[in-house]
C-alpha positions as CSV (number, residue, x, y, z in Angstrom):
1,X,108.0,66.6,125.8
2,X,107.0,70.3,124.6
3,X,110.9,70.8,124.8
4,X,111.1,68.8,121.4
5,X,109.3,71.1,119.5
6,X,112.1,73.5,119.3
7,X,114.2,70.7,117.2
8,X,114.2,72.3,113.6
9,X,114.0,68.6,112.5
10,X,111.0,68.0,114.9
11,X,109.1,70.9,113.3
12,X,110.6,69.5,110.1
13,X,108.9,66.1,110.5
14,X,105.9,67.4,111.9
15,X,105.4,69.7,108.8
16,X,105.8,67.1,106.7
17,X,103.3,64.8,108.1
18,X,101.0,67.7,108.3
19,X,101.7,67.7,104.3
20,X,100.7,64.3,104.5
21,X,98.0,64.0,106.5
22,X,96.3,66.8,104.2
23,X,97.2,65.6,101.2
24,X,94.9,61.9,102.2
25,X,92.3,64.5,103.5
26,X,91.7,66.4,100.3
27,X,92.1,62.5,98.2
28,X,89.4,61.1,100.1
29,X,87.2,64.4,99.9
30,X,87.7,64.1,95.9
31,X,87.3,60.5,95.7
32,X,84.6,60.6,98.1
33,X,82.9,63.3,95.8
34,X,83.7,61.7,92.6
35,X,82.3,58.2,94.3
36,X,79.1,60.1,94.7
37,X,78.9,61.3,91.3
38,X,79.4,58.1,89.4
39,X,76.9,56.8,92.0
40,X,73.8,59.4,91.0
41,X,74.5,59.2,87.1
42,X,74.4,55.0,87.6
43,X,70.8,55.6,89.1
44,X,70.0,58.3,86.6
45,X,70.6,55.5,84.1
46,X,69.0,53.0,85.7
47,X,66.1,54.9,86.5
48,X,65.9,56.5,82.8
49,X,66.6,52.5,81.7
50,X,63.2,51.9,83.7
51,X,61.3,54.4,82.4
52,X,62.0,53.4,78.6
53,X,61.3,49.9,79.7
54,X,58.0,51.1,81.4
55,X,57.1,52.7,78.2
56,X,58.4,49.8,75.6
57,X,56.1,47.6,77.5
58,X,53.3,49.7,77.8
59,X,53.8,50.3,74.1
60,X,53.8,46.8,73.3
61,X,50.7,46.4,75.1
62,X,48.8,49.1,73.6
63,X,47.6,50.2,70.6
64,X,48.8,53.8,71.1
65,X,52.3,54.8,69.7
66,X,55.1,55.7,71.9
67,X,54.8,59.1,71.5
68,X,51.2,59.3,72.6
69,X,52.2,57.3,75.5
70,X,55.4,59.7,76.4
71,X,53.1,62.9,75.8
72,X,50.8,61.4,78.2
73,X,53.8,60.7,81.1
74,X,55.6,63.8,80.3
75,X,54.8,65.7,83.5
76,X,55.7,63.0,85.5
77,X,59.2,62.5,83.8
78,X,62.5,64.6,85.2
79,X,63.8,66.6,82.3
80,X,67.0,65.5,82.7
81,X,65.8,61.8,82.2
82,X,63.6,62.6,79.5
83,X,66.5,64.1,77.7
84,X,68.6,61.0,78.2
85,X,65.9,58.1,76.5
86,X,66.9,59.4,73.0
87,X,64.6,56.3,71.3
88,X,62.4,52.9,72.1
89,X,62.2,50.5,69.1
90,X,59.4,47.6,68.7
91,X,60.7,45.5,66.8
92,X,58.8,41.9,65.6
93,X,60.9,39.0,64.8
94,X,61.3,39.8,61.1
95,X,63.2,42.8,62.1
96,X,60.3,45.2,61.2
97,X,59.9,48.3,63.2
98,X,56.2,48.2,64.5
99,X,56.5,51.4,66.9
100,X,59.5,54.2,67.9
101,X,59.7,56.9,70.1
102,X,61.4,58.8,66.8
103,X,58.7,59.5,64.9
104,X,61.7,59.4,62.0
105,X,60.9,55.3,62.2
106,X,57.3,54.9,63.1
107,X,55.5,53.1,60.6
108,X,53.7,55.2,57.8
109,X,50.2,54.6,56.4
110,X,50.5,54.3,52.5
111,X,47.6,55.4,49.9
112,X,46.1,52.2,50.0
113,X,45.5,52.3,53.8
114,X,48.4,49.9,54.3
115,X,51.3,50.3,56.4
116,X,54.6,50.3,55.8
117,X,57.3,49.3,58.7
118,X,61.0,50.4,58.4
119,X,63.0,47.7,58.7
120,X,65.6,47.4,62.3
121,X,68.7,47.4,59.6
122,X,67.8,50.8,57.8
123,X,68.1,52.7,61.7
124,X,71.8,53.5,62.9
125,X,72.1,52.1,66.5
126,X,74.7,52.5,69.5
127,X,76.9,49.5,70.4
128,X,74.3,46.7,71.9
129,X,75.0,45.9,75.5
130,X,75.0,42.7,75.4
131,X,71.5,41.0,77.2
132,X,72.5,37.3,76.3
133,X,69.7,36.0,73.7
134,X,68.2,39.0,73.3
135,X,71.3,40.6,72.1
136,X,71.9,37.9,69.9
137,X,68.7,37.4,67.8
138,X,68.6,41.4,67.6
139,X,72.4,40.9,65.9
140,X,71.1,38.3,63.2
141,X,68.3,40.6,62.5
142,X,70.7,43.3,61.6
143,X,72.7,40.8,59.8
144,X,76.4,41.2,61.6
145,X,78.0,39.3,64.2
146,X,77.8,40.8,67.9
147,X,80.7,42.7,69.3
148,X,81.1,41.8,72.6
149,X,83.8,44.8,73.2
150,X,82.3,47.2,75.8
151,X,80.7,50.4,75.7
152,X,83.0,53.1,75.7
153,X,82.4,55.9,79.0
154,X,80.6,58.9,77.1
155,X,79.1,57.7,73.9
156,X,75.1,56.1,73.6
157,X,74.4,52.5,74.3
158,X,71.4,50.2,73.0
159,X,69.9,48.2,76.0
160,X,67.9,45.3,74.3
161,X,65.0,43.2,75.8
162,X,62.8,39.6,73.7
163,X,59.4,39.6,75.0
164,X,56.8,37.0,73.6
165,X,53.5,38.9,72.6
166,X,49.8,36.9,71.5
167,X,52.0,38.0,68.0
168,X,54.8,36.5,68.7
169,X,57.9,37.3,70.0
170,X,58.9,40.9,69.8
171,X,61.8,42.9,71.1
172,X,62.4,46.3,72.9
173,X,65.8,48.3,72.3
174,X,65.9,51.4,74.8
175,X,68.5,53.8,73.2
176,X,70.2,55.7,75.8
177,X,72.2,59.0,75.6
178,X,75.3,59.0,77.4
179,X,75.4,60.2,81.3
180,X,78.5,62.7,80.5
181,X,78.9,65.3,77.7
182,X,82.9,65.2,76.0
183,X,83.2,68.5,77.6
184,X,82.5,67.1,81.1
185,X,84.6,64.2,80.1
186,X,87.4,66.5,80.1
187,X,86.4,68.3,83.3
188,X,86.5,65.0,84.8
189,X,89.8,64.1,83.6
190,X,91.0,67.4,84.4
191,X,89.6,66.8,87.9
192,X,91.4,63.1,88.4
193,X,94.2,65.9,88.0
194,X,93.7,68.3,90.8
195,X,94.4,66.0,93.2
196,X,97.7,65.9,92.7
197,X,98.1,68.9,90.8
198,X,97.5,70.2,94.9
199,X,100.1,67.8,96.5
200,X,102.4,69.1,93.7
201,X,102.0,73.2,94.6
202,X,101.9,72.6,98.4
203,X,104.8,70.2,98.7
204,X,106.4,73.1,96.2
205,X,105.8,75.9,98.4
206,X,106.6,73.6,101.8
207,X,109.9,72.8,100.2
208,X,110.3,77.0,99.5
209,X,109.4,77.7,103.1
210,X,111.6,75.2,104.4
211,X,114.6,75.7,102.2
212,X,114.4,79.3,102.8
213,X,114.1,79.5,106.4
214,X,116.7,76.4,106.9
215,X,119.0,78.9,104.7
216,X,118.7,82.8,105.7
217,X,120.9,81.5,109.2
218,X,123.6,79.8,107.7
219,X,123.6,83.0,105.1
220,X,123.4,85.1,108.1
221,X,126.4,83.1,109.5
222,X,128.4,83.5,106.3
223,X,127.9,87.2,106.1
224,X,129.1,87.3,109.9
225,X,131.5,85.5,108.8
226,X,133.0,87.6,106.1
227,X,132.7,91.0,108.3
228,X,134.4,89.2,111.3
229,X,137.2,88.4,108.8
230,X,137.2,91.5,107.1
231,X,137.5,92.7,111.2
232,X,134.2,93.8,111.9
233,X,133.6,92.3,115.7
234,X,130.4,94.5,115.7
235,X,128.0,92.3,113.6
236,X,125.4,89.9,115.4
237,X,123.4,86.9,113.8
238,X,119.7,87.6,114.5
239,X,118.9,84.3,114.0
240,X,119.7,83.8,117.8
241,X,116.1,84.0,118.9
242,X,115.3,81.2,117.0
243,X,115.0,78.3,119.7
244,X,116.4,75.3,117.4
245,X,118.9,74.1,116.5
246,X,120.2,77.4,114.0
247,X,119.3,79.8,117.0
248,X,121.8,77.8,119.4
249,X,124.2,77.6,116.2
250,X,123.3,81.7,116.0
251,X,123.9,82.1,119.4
252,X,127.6,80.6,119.7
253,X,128.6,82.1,116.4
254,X,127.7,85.4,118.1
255,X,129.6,84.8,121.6
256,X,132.7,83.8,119.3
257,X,132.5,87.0,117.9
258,X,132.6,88.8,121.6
259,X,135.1,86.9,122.7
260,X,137.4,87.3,119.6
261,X,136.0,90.9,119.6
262,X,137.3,91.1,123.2
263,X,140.6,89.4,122.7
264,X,141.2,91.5,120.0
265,X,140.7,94.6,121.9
266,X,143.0,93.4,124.8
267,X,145.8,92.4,122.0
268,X,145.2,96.1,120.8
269,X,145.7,97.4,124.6
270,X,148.8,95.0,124.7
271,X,150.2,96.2,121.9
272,X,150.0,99.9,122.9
273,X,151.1,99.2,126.4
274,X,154.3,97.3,124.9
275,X,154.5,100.5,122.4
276,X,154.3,102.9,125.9
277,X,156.8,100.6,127.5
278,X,159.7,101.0,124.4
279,X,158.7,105.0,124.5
280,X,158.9,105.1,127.7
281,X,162.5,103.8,127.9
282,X,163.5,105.6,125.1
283,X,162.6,108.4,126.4
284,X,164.2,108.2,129.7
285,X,167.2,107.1,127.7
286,X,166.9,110.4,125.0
287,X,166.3,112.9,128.5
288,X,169.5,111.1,130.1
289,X,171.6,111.0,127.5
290,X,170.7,114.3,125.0
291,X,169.1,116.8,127.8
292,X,172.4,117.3,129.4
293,X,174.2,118.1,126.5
294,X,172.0,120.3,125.3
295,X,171.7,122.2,128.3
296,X,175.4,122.9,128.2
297,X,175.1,123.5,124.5
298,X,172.4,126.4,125.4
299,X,174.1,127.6,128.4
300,X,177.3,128.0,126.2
301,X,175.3,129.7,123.4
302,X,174.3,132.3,125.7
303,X,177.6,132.9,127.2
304,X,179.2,133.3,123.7
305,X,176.4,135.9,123.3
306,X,176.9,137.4,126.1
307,X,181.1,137.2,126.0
308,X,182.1,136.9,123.1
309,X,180.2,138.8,120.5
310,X,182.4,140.6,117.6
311,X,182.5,144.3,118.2
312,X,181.4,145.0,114.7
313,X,177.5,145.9,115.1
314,X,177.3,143.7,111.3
315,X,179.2,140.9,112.8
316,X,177.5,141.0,115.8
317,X,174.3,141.0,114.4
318,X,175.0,137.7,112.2
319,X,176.6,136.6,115.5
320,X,173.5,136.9,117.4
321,X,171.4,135.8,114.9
322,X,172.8,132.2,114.6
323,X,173.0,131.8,118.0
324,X,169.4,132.8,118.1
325,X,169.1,130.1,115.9
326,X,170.9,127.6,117.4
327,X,169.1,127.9,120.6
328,X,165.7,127.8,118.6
329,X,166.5,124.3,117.0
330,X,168.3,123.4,121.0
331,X,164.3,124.3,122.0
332,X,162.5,122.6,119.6
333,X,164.5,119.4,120.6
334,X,163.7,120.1,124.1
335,X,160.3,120.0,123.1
336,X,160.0,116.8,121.4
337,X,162.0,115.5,124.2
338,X,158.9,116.1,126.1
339,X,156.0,115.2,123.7
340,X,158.0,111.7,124.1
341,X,157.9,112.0,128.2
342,X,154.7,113.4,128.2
343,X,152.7,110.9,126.3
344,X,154.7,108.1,128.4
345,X,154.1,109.6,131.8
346,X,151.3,108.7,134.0
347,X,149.4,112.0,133.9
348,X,148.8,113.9,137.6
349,X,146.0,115.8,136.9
350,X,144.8,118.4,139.4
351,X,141.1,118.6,138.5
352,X,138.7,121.6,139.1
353,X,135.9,123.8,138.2
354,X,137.4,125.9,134.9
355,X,136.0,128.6,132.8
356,X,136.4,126.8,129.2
357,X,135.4,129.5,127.8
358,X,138.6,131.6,129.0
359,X,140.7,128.3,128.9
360,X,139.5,128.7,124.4
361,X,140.4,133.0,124.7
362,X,143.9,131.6,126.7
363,X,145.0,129.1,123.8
364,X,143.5,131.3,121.0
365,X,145.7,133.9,121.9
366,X,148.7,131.7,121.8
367,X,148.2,130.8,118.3
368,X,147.2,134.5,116.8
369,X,150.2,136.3,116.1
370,X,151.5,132.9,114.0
371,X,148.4,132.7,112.4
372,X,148.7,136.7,111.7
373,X,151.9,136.0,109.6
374,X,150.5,133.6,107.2
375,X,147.1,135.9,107.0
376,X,144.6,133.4,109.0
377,X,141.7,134.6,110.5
378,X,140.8,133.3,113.8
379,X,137.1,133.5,115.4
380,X,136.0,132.4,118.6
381,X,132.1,131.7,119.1
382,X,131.6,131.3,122.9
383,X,128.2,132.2,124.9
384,X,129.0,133.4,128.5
385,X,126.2,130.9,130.0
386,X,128.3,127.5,129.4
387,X,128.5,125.9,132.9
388,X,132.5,125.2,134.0
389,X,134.1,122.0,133.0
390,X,135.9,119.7,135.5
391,X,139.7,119.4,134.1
392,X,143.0,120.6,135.1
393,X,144.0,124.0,133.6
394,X,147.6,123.0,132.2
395,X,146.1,119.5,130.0
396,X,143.2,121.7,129.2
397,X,145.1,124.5,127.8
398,X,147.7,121.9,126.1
399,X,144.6,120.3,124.8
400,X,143.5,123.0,122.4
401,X,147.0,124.4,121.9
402,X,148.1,121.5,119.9
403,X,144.6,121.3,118.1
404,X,144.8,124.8,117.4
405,X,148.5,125.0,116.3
406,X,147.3,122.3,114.1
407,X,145.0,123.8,112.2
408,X,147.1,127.0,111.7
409,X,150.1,124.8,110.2
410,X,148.2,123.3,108.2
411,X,146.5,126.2,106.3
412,X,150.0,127.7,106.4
413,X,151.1,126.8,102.9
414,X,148.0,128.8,101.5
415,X,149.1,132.2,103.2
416,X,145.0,132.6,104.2
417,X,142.1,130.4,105.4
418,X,140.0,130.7,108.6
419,X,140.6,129.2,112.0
420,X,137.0,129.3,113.9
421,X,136.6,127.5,117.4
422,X,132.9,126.9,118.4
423,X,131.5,126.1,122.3
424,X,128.3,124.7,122.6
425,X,126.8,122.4,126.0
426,X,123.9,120.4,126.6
427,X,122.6,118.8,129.8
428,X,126.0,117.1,130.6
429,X,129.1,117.9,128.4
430,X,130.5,121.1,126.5
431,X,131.2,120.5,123.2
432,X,134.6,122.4,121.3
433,X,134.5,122.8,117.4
434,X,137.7,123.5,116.2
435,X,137.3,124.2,112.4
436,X,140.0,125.1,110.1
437,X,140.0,125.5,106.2
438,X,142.9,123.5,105.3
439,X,143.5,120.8,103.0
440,X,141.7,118.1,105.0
441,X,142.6,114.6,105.6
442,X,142.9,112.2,103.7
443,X,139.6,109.2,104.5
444,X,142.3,106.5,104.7
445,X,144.2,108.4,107.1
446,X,141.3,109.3,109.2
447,X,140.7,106.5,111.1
448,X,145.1,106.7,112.1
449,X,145.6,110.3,113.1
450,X,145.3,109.4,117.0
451,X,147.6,106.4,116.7
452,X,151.2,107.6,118.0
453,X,153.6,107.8,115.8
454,X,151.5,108.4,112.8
455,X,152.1,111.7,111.1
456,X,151.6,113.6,107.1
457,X,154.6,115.5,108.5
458,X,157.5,115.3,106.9
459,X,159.3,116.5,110.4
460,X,156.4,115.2,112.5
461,X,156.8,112.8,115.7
462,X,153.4,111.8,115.8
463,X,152.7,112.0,119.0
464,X,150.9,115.6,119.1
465,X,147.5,113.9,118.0
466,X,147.6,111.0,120.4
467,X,148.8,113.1,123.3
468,X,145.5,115.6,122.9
469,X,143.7,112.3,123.4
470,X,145.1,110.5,126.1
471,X,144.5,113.9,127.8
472,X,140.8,114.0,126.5
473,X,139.9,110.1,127.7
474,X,141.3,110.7,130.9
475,X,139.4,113.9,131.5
476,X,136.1,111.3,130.6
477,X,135.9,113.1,127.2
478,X,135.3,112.2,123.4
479,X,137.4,113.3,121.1
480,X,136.1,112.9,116.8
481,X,137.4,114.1,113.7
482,X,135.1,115.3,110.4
483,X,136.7,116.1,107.2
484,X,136.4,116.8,103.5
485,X,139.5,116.7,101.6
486,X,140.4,120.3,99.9
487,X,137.7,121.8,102.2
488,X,138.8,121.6,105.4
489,X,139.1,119.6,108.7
490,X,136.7,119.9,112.2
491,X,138.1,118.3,115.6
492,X,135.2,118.1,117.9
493,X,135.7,117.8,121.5
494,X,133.3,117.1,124.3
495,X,133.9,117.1,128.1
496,X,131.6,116.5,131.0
497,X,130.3,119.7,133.3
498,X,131.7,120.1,136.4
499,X,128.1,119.6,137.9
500,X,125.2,117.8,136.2
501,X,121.9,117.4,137.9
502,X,122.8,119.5,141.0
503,X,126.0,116.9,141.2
504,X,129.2,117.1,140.8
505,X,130.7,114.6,138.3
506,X,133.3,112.4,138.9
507,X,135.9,111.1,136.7
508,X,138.0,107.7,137.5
């Protein structure tokens, strides 16, 4: 059962009958309260109703004036009840006023000790509620036809009584003020309001909640989207912990990207195996077919030096000179004939403890005197205390050869700049800086310098780069690049210590 809950449109429903279920809560409450309200002003009327009555009748009875009478009961009368009887009128039956609770209308004793009575028409009353007969007789004496139309909420009402006195028959009209001022009229209306002024705002901020968190996955998945397109396999939804239905959707979206991430990867080491395989033929084909020529071409050139050099020293000298030449340019094919067998060849590497630090003095002194001619100055900081390196000498010392070359050929076209190669270590790898002041590389460029076949040469093969690291990963190493264009370029190499932890490493 408890399974279920992890549905997002489980939670869903179950939010919105929540919504629900609190929404009829706080109604009832309000309507409960507002029941309870209209309940305690009806007996505040009826009670203040009775009270005016009491007094009417008492007044009726008595020969003392309302007044007295209410002066007299006072104390015994809630303020608030006493503020609502506003008047009592004793009326006889030919409409003259015999007593009021406004002393306004009471009758007034003239000069001659005679009374004189106001008469029921010359007072403004409220709308009559209407008492039947009462009502009706108290209408003729006012001399207008009852209106029947109901009291409006708010405003004063007249409640009239007929009683028949030893004088006749006389009536009582109790004048009540209204239970509810306009202003908490408006409160009240305004109240009717809040209930669903409250449904209103929380279904609003449900509906937010809901829409946002039913949204932020399937943006998540779009922006995964668009950086697995743009060929980023490292990006992960992390809506995947979610346990509904977007968390399983999360969750696939994110294995896709592995797997495609992985395919891609072996298409990558496809490719580059199929690029080996080509470069491998063609350069067993380029040793079969150019190498023996151009042994016979050098082994000629040095028997035509040898043999048959002109006797003039001037014509000799020119004579030796392009055959210097010749063997030179014969050399440097050699050479790329073996970058090309080099970086095809499964590498036999004879592994053991080395000095790097002597392997660095070694290739440094290699590049010197070419780095003399074009006035570069080289500087090697080394400490004696870095532990030895497990790597065979000969890849080693091709390793920072080429990277060192490198950087002298490419600060060669300036006539000056600064070669500096740095050895640091930590608890399991020494780390080489190699650090020239060249002309940098290019950021578009930086991410294909290792890629064989990819040179800024004009007479470049491409393949010095990528041989460095093949060499590198198969010693267990790292190999990165920094650069700033126009400032210069740093190569920074790390391979793991011969022994680490009192044991000696091991690389497959």
């Amino acid at each position: 059962m408890f399974h279920h809950l992890n549905s997002f449109r489980v939670r869903l429903l179950l939010v919105l009958a929540a919504l629900l279920v609190a929404t009829l809560g706080v109604q009832y409450l309000i309507n409960y309260y507002f029941a309870k309200r209209v309940a305690t002003t009806i007996g505040e009327q009826e009670q203040a109703l009775a009270i005016g009555m009491s007094l009417a009748l008492e007044g009726v009875s008595s020969s003392q004036y309302l007044n007295d009478i209410r002066a007299r009961q006072q104390p015994e009368m809630p303020p608030e009840l006493a503020d609502r009887l506003i008047n009592i009128l004793i009326v006889n039956s030919d409409g003259l006023i015999t007593d009021s609770l406004d002393p306004r209308f009471q009758p007034e004793t003239l000069n001659d000790g005679s009374e004189r009575n106001f008469r029921l028409s010359e007072v403004a009353l409220p709308p009559l509620v209407d008492a039947g007969r009462a009502t009706q007789e108290i209408a003729a004496l006012l001399g207008e036809d009852f209106d029947r139309t109901p009291p409006q909420v708010g405003v004063p009402r007249a409640f009239p009584v007929r009683t028949e006195t030893n004088k006749g028959a006389r009536y009582i009209i109790v004048v009540l003020g209204s239970a509810n001022t306009p202003e908490a009229t408006i409160f009240q209306s305004a109240a009717a309001l809040l209930p669903a002024l409250v449904v209103l705002l929380l279904a609003t901020f449900a509906a937010a909640f809901l829409v946002w968190r039913f949204t932020r996955p399937i943006a998540d998945l779009s922006e995964g989207a668009r950086r697995v397109a743009a060929g980023d396999f490292s990006f992960r939804v992390p809506a995947e912990s979610r346990r509904d239905e977007m968390g399983a959707l999360a969750t696939s979206f994110n294995r896709m990207i592995e797997q495609v991430g992985h395919t891609r990867e072996l298409q990558m080491q496809v490719q580059h195996a199929e690029r080996s395989a080509v470069v491998g033929r063609l350069a067993s084909a380029i040793a079969h077919e150019i190498r023996n020529p151009l042994n016979y071409i050098n082994l000629t050139l040095d028997h035509l030096r040898t043999s048959l050099a002109p006797e003039d020293a001037t014509k000799r000298e020119t004579f030796n000179r392009l055959a210097g030449n010749l063997k030179t340019e014969v050399a440097r094919i050699n050479a790329r004939i073996s970058e090309f067998l080099n970086y095809t060849r499964p590498s036999r590497l004879n592994r053991e403890p080395l000095d790097l630090r002597q392997a660095l003095t070694d290739a440094l002194h290699l590049v010197e005197a070419q780095a003399a001619e074009s006035n570069i100055t080289t500087h090697l900081d080394a400490p004696d205390d870095v532990p030895p390196v497990l790597a065979d000498a000969d890849a080693l010392r091709s390793i920072f050869t080429n990277l060192m070359l490198n950087a002298v050929q490419i600060m060669e076209s300036a006539k000056h700049g600064t070669l500096t190669v740095t050895l640091t270590h930590d608890a399991t790898h020494a780390h080489v800086r190699v650090t020239d002041t060249g002309e940098g590389i290019a950021p578009e460029n930086i991410s294909q310098i290792f890629e064989p076949y990819f040179s800024t040469k004009e007479t470049g093969t491409g393949l010095g780069l990528a041989i460095v690291k093949k060499a590198i990963d198969e010693h267990g190493g790292t190999i990165n690049v920094e650069s700033i264009p126009n400032e210069g370029t740093t190569f920074v190499v790390s391979l793991p210590l011969a022994v680490v932890g009192g044991q000696w490493s091991v690389v497959s």
